[in-house]
TORFIMI-602814 format. One line per field, with one value per residue: residue in one letter; x, y, z of N, C-alpha, C in turn. Coordinates in steps of 0.02 Angstrom, whole numbers, padded with zeros to 5 digits, always signed. Example, Ala and Ser with C-alpha at 12.3 -4.5 7.8 and 13.67 -1.06 7.14 Angstrom:
# TORFIMI-602814
res: A	S
n.u: +00660	+00642
n.v: -00284	-00112
n.w: +00390	+00354
ca.u: +00615	+00684
ca.v: -00225	-00053
ca.w: +00390	+00357
c.u: +00660	+00645
c.v: -00165	+00002
c.w: +00390	+00394
***
This chain:
# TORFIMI-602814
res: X	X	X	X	X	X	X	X	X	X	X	X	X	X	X	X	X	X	X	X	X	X	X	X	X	X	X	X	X	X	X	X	X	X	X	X	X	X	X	X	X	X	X	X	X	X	X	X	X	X	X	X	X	X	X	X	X	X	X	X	X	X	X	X	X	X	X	X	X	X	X	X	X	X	X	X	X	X	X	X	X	X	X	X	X	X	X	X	X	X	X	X	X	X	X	X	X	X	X	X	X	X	X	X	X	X	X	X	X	X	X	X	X	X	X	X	X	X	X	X	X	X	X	X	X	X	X	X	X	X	X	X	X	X	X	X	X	X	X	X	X	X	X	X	X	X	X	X	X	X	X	X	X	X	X	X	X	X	X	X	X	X	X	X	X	X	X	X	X	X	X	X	X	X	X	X	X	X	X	X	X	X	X	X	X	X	X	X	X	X	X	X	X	X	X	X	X	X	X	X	X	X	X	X	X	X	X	X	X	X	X	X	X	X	X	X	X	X	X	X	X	X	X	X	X	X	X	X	X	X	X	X	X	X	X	X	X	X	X	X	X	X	X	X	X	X	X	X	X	X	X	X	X	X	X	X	X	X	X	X	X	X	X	X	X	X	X	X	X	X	X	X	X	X	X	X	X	X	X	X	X	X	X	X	X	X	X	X	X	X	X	X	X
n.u: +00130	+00235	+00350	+00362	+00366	+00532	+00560	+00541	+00624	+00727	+00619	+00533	+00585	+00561	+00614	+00617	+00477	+00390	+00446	+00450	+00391	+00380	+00315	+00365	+00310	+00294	+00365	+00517	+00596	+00712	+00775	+00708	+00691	+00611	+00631	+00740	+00706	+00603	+00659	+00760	+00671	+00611	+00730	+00750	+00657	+00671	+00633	+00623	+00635	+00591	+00596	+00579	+00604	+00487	+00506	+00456	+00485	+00641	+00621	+00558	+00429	+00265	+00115	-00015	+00044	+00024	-00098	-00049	+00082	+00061	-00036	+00066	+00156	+00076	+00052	+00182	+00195	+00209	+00193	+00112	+00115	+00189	+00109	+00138	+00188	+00152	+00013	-00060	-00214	-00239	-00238	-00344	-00417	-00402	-00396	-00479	-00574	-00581	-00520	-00597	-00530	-00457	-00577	-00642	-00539	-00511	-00404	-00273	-00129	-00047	-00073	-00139	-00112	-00208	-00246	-00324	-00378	-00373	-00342	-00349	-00264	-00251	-00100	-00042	-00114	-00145	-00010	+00012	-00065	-00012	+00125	+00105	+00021	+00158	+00243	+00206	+00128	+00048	+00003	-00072	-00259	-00349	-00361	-00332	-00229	-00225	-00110	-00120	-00191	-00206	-00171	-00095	-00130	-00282	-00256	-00202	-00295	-00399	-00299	-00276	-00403	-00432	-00341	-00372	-00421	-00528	-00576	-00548	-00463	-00435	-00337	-00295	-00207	-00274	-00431	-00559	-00494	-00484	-00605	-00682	-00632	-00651	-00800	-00809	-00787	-00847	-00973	-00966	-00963	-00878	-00793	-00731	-00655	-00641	-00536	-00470	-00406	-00250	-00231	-00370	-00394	-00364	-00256	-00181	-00174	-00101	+00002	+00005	+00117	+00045	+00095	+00201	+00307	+00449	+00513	+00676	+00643	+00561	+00605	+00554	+00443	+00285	+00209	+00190	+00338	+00325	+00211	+00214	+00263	+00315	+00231	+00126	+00125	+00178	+00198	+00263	+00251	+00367	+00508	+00608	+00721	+00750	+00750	+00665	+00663	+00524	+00513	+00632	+00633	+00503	+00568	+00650	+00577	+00509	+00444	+00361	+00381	+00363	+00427	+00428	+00457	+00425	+00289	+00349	+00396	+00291	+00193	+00263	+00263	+00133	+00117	+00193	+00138	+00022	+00076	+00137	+00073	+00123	+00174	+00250	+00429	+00426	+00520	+00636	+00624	+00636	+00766	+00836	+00770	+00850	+00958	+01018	+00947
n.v: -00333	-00310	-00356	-00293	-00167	-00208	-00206	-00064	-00004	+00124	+00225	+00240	+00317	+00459	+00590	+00770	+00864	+00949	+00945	+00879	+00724	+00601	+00476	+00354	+00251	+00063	-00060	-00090	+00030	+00082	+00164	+00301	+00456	+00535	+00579	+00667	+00765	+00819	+00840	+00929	+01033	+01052	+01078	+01219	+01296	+01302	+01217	+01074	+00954	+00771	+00620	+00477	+00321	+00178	+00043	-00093	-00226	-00223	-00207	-00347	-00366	-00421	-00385	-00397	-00318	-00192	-00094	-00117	-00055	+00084	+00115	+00089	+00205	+00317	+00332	+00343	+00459	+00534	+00668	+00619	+00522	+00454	+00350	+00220	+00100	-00044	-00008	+00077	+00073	-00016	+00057	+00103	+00038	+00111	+00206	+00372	+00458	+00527	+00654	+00748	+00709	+00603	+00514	+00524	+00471	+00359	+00315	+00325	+00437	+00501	+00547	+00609	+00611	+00687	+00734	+00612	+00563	+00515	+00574	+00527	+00590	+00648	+00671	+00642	+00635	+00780	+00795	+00725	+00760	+00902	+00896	+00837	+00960	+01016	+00981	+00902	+01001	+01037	+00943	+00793	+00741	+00663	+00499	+00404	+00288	+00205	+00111	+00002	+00012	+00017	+00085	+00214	+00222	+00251	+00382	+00438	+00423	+00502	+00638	+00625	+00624	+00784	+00850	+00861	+00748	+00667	+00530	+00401	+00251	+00110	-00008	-00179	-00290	-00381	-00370	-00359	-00245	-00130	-00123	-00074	+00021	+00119	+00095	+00176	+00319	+00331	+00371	+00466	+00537	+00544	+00495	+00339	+00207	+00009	-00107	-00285	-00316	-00260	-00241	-00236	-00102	+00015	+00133	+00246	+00429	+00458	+00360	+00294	+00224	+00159	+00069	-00037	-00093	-00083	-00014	-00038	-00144	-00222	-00257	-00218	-00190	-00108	-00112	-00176	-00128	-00094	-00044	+00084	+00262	+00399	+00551	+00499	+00517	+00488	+00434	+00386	+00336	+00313	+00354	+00309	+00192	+00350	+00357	+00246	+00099	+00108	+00236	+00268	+00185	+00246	+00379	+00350	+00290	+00403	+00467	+00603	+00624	+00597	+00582	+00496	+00584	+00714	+00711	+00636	+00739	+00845	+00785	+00773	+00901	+00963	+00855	+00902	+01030	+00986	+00923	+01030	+01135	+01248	+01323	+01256	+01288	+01233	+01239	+01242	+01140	+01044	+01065	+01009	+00872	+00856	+00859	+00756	+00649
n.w: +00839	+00925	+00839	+00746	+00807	+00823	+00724	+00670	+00744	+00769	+00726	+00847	+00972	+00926	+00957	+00984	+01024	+00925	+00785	+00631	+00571	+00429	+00353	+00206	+00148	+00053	-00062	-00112	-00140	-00089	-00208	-00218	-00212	-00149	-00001	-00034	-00069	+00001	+00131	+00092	+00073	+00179	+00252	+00190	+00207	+00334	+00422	+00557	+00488	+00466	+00345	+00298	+00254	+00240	+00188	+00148	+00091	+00127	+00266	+00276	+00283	+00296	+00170	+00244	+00357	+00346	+00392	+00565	+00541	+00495	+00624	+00700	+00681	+00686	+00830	+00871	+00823	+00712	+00581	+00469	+00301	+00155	+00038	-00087	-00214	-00156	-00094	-00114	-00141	-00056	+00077	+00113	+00187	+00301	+00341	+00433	+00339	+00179	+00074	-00053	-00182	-00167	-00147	-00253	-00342	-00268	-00228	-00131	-00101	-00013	+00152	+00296	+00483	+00609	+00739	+00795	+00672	+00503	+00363	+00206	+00041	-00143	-00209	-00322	-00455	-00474	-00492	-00591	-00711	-00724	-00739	-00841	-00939	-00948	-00994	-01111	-01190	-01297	-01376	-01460	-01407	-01415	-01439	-01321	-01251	-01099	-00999	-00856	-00684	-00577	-00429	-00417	-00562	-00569	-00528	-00634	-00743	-00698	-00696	-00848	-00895	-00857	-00923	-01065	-01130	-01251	-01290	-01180	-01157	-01076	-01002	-00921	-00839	-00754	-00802	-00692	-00638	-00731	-00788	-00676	-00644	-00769	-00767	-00641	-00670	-00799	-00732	-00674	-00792	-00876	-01024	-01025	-01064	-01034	-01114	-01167	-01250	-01313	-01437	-01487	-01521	-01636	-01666	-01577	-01512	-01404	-01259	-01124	-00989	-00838	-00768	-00637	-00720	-00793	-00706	-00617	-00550	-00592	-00742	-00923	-01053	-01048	-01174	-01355	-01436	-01586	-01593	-01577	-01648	-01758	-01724	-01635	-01441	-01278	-01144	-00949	-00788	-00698	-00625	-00605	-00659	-00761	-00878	-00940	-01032	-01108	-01133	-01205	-01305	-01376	-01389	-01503	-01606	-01639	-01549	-01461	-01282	-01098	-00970	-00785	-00733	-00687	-00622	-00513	-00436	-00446	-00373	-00251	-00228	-00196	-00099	+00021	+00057	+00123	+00222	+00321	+00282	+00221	+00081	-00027	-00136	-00298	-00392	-00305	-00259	-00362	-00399	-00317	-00331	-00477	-00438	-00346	-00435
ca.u: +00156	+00318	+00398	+00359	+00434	+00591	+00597	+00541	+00630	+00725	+00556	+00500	+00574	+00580	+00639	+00585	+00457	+00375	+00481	+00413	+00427	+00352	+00359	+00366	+00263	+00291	+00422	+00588	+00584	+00754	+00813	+00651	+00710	+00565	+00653	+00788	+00642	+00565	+00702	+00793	+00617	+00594	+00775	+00743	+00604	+00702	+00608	+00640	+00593	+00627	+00578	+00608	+00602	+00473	+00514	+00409	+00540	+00674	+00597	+00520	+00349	+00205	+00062	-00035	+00074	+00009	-00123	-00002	+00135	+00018	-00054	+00139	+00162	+00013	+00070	+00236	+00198	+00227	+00126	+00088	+00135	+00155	+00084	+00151	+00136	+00092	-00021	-00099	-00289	-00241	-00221	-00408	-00493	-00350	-00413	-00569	-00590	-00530	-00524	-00640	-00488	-00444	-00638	-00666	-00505	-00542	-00339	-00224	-00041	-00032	-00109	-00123	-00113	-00236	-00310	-00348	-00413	-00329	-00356	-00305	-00268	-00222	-00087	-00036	-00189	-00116	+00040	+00033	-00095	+00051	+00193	+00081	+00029	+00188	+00293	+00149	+00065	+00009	-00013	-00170	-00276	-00440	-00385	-00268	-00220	-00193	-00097	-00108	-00271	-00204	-00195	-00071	-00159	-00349	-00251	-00181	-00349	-00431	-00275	-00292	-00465	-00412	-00295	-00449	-00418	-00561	-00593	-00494	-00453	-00397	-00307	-00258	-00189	-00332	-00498	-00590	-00478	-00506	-00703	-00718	-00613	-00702	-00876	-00835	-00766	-00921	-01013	-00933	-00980	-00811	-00756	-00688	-00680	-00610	-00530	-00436	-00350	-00252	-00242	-00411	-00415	-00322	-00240	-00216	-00122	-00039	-00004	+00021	+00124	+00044	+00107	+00265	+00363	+00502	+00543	+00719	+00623	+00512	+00612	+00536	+00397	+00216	+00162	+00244	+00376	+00316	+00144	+00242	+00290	+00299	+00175	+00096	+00179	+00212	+00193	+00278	+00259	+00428	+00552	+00675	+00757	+00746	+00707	+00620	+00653	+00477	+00550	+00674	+00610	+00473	+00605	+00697	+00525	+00488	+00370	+00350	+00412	+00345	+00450	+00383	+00516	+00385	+00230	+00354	+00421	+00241	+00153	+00282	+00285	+00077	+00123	+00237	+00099	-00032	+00086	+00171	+00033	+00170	+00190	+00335	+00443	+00407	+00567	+00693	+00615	+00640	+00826	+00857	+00778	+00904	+01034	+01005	+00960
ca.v: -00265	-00338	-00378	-00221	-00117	-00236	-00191	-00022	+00003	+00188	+00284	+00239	+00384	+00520	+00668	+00834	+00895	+01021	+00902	+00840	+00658	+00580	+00431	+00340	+00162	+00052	-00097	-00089	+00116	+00121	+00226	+00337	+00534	+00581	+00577	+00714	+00822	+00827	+00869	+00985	+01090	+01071	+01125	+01296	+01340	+01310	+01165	+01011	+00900	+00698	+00601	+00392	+00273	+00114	-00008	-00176	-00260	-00197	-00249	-00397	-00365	-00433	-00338	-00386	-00268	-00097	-00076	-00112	-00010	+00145	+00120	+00134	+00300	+00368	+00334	+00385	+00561	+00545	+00702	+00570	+00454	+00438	+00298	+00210	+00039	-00071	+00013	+00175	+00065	-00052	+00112	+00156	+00037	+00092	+00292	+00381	+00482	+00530	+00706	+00741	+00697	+00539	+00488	+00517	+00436	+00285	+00278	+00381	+00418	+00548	+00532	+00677	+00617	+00738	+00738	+00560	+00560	+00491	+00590	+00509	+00628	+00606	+00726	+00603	+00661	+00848	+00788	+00706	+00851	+00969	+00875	+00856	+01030	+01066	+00947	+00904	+01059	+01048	+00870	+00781	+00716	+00618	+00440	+00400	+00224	+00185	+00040	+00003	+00039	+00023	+00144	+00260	+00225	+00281	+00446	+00462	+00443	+00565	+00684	+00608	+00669	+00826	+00884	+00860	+00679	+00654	+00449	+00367	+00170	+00084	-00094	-00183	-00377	-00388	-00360	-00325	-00176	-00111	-00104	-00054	+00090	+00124	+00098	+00219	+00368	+00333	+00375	+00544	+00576	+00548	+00449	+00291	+00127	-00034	-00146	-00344	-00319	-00171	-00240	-00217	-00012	+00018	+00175	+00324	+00494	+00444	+00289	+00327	+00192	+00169	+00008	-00024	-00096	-00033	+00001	-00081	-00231	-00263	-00226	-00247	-00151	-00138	-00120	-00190	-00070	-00111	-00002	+00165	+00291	+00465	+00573	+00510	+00528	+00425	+00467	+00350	+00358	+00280	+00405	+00267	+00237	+00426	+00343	+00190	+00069	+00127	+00306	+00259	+00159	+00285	+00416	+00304	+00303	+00500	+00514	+00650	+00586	+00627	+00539	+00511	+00639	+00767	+00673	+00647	+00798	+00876	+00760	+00808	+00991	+00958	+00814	+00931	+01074	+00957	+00907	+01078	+01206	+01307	+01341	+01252	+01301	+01193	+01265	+01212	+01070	+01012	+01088	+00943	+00808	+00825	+00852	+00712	+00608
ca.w: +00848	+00942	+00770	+00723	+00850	+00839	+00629	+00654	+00827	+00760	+00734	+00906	+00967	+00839	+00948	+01017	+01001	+00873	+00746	+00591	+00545	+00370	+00301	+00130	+00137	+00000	-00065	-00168	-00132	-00081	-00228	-00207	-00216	-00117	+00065	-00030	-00102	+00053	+00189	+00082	+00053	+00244	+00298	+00152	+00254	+00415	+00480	+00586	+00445	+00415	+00299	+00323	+00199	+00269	+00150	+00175	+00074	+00168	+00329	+00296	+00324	+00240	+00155	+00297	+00427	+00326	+00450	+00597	+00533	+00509	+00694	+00767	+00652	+00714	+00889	+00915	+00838	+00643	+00546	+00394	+00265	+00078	+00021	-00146	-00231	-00213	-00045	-00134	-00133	+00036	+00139	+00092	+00234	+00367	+00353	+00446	+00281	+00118	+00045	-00111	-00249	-00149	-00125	-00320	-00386	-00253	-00208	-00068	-00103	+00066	+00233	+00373	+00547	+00654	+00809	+00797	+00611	+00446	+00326	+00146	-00004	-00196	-00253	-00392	-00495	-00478	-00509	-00676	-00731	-00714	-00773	-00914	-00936	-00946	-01023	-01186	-01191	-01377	-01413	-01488	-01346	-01431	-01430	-01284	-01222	-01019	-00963	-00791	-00667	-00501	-00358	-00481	-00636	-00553	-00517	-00682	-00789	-00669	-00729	-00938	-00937	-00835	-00956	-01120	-01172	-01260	-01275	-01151	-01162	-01005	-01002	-00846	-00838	-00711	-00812	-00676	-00600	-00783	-00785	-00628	-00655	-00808	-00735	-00594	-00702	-00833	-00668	-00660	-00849	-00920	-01083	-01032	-01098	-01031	-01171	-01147	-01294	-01325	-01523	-01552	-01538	-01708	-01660	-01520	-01510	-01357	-01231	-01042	-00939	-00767	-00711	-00604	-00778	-00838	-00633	-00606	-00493	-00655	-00802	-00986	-01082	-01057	-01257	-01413	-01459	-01659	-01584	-01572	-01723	-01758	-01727	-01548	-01379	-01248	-01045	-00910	-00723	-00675	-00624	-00580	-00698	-00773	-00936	-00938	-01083	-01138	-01171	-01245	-01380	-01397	-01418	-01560	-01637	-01637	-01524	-01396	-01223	-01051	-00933	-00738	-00663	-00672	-00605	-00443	-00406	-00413	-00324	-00183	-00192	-00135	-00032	+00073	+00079	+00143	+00286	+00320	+00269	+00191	+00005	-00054	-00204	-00343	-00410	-00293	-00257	-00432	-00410	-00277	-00366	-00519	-00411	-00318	-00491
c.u: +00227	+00355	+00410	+00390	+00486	+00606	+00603	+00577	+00671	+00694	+00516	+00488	+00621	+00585	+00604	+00520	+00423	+00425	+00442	+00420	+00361	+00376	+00333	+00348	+00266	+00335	+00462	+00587	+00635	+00792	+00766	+00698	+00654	+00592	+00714	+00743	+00633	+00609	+00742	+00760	+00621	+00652	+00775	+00725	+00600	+00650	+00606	+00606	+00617	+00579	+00606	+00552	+00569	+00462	+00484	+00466	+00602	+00706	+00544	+00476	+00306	+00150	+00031	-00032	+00046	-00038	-00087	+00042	+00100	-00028	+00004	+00165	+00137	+00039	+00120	+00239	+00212	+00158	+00094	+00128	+00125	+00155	+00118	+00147	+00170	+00039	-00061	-00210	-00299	-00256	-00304	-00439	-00458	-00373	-00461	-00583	-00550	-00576	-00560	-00607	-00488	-00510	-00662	-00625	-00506	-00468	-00288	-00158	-00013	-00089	-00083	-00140	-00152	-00283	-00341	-00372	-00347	-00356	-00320	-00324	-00230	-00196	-00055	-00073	-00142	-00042	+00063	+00002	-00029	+00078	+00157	+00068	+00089	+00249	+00244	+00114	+00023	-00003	-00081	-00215	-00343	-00428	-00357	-00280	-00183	-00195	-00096	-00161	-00277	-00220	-00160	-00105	-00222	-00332	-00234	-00216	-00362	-00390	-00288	-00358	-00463	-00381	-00329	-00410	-00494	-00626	-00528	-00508	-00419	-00388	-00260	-00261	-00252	-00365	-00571	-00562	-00501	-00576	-00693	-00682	-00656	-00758	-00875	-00808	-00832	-01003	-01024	-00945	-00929	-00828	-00720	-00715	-00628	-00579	-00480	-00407	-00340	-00255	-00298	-00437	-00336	-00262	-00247	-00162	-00085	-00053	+00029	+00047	+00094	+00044	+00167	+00313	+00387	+00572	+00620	+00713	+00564	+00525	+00544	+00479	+00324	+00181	+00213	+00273	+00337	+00241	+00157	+00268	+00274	+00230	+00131	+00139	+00160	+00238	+00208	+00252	+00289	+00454	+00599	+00684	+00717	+00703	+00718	+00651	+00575	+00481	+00587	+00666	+00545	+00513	+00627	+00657	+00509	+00435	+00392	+00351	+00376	+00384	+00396	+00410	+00460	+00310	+00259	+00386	+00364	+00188	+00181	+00280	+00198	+00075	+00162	+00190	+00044	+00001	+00117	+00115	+00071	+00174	+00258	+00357	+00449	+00488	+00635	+00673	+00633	+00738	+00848	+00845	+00822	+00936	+01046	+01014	+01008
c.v: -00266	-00337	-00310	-00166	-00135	-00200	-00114	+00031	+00083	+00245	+00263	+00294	+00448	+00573	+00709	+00853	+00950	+00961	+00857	+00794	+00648	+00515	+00373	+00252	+00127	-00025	-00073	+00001	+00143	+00166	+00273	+00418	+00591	+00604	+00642	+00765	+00864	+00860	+00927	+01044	+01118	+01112	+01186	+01315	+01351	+01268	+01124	+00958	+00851	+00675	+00512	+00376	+00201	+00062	-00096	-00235	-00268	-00228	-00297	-00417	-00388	-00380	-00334	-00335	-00193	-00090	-00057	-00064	+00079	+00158	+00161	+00199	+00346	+00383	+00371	+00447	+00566	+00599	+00661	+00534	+00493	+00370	+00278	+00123	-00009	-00053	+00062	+00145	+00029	-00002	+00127	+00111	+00044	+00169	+00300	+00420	+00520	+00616	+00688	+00710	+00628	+00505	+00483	+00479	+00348	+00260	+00327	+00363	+00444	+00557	+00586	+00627	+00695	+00737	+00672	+00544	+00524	+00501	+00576	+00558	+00577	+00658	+00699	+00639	+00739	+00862	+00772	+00750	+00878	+00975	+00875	+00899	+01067	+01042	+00908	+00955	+01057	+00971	+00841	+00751	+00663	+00555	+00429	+00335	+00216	+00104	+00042	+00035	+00032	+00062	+00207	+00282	+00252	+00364	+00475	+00472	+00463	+00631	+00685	+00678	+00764	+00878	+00886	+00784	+00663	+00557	+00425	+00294	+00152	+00002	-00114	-00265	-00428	-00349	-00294	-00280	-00121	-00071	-00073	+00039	+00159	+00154	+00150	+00304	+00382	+00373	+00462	+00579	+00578	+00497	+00407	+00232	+00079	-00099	-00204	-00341	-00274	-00167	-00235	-00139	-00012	+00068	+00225	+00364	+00493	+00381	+00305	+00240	+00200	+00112	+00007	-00078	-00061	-00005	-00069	-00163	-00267	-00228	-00267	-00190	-00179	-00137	-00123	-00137	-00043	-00059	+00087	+00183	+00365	+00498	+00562	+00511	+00483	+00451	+00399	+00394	+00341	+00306	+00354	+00183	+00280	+00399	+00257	+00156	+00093	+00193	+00299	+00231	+00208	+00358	+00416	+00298	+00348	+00496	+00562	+00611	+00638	+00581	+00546	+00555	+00686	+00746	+00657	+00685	+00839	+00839	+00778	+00867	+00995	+00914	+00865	+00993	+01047	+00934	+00964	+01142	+01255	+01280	+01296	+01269	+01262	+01208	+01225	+01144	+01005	+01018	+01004	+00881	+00785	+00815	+00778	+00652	+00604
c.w: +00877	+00899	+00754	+00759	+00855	+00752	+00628	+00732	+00827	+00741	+00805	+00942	+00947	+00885	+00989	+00985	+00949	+00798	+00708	+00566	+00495	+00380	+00251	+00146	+00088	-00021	-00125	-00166	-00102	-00108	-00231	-00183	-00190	-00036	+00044	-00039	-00035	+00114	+00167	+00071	+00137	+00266	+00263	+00206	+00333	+00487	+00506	+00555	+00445	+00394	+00300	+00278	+00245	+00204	+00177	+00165	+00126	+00236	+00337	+00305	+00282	+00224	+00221	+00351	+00402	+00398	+00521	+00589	+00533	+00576	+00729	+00731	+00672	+00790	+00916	+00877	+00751	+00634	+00481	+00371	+00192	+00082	-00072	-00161	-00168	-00153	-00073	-00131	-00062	+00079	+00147	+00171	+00289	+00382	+00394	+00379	+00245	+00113	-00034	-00173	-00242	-00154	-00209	-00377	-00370	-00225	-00169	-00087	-00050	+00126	+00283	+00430	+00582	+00685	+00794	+00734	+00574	+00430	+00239	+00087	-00052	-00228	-00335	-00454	-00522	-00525	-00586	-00713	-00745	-00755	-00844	-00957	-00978	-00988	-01115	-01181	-01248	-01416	-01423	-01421	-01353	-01418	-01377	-01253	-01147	-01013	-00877	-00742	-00593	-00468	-00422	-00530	-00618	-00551	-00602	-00724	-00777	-00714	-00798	-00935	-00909	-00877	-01036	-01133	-01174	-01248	-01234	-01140	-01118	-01026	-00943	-00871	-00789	-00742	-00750	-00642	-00662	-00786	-00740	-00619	-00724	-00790	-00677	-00609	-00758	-00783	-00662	-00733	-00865	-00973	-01079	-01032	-01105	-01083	-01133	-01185	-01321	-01390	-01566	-01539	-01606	-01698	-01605	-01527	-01451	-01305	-01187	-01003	-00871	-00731	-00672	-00665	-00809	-00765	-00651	-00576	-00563	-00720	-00859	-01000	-01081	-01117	-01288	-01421	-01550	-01641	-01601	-01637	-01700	-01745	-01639	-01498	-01331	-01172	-01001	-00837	-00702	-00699	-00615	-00598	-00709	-00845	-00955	-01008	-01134	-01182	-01224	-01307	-01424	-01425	-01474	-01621	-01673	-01620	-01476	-01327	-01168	-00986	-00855	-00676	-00640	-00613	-00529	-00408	-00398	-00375	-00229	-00138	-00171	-00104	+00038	+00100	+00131	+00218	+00333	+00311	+00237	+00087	-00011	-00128	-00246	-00368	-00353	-00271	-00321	-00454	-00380	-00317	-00431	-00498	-00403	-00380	-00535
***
């Protein structure tokens, strides 16, 4: 914990009072546009908001320190945390309990501090819903292919089938994160089905990135480009870059594009309610993050 108060030695102490401190858990998250989202919603609404970037990378820390590092948050007075990769399933045995979204997707991206509790939520889920909603509204939804089955990717098939995706196909480089994601959504009476090779489903109406490729720290593409063509669409969750090599070649294609701008600008505007109790405007919140981008 020494090390740790020497790395993390300017949130020690955070201030007056009544003053709301956050902060963003994760590695390589220094271009992360959630710390502008977030303070420029708080100073609208005229409130002593920050927002700090704990980068593991950064500072050095090993996986190991999550626990640790979410002890001295708790301590010197932080109201929460987001949580992001590669932490969104680690955080789960550091909580006293998860909210019903988080407890059914199995992975926390936001954490309340209160009255001694940790409470882990999953606005991810909400988030890609939305963006989806709102950005494919009319697209086909029966076969659909998920890469990626992490902490992200558990939130994002919750949203798939959320939004009607009829058969959903999951593929993870790790097998068994796959199944087990699978097997605990099958549980829940959904349509999903773990595959090792994404070449033997012949065809789907759309193909959802949810790994961290394509991110600047892991360029390259998670499915043959030669897979994509007119007609299906094509959903990332990596806002950064704006558009992913995956987009892009899916664009070049003609498919329908969903980049992952949307997916983190609404995961924030209910990350910021959940720590704040206040409404925030989805609207200017979304003003800031172009700006900003």
């Amino acid at each position: 914990m020494a090390n740790l108060g020497s790395n993390l030695a300017e949130l020690l102490d955070i201030g007056a009072k009544g003053a709301i401190h956050i902060g963003l858990l994760g590695r390589g998250i220094g271009a992360s546009l959630s710390p502008t989202m977030h303070r420029q919603e708080g100073e609208r609404q005229g409130l002593d908001y920050h927002y700090h970037l704990i980068d593991f990378d950064a500072l050095a820390l090993g996986n190991e320190h999550l626990g640790d590092v979410v002890d001295l948050l708790e301590k010197v007075g932080f109201r929460g945390v987001n949580v992001t990769h590669p932490f969104k399933q680690a955080i789960l045995e550091h909580l006293n309990d998860l909210a019903p979204d988080a407890k059914q997707i199995g992975a926390v991206n936001t954490v309340i501090f209160d009255g001694g509790q940790r409470v882990g939520h999953n606005t991810d889920c909400w988030g890609f819903a939305e963006s989806f909603r709102l950005g494919l509204p009319q697209v086909p939804r029966k076969r659909v292919l998920q890469i990626g089955t992490g902490g992200a990717g558990a939130a994002v098939a919750r949203a798939l089938i959320e939004v009607g995706v009829e058969d959903l196909f999951v593929f993870d480089t790790d097998p068994s994160r796959s199944q087990g994601l699978a097997a605990r959504m099958r549980d829940m009476d959904y349509q999903v089905t773990a595959i090792t090779d994404i070449s033997s489903v012949s065809s789907f109406d759309g193909i959802v990135n949810a790994t961290p490729i394509g991110m600047d720290k892991y360029p390259g593409m998670p499915v043959d480009p030669e897979r994509l063509g007119a007609g299906q669409w094509v959903a990332d969750i990596i806002y950064f870059p704006r558009e992913t090599q995956l987009i892009s070649r899916a664009e070049a294609a003609g498919c329908s594009t969903l980049p992952g701008t949307g997916m983190a600008i609404f995961q924030a505007v209910k990350a910021f309610e959940l720590f704040t109790g206040r409404i925030p405007s989805r609207e200017e919140m979304t003003r800031s993050f172009q700006a900003a981008d």
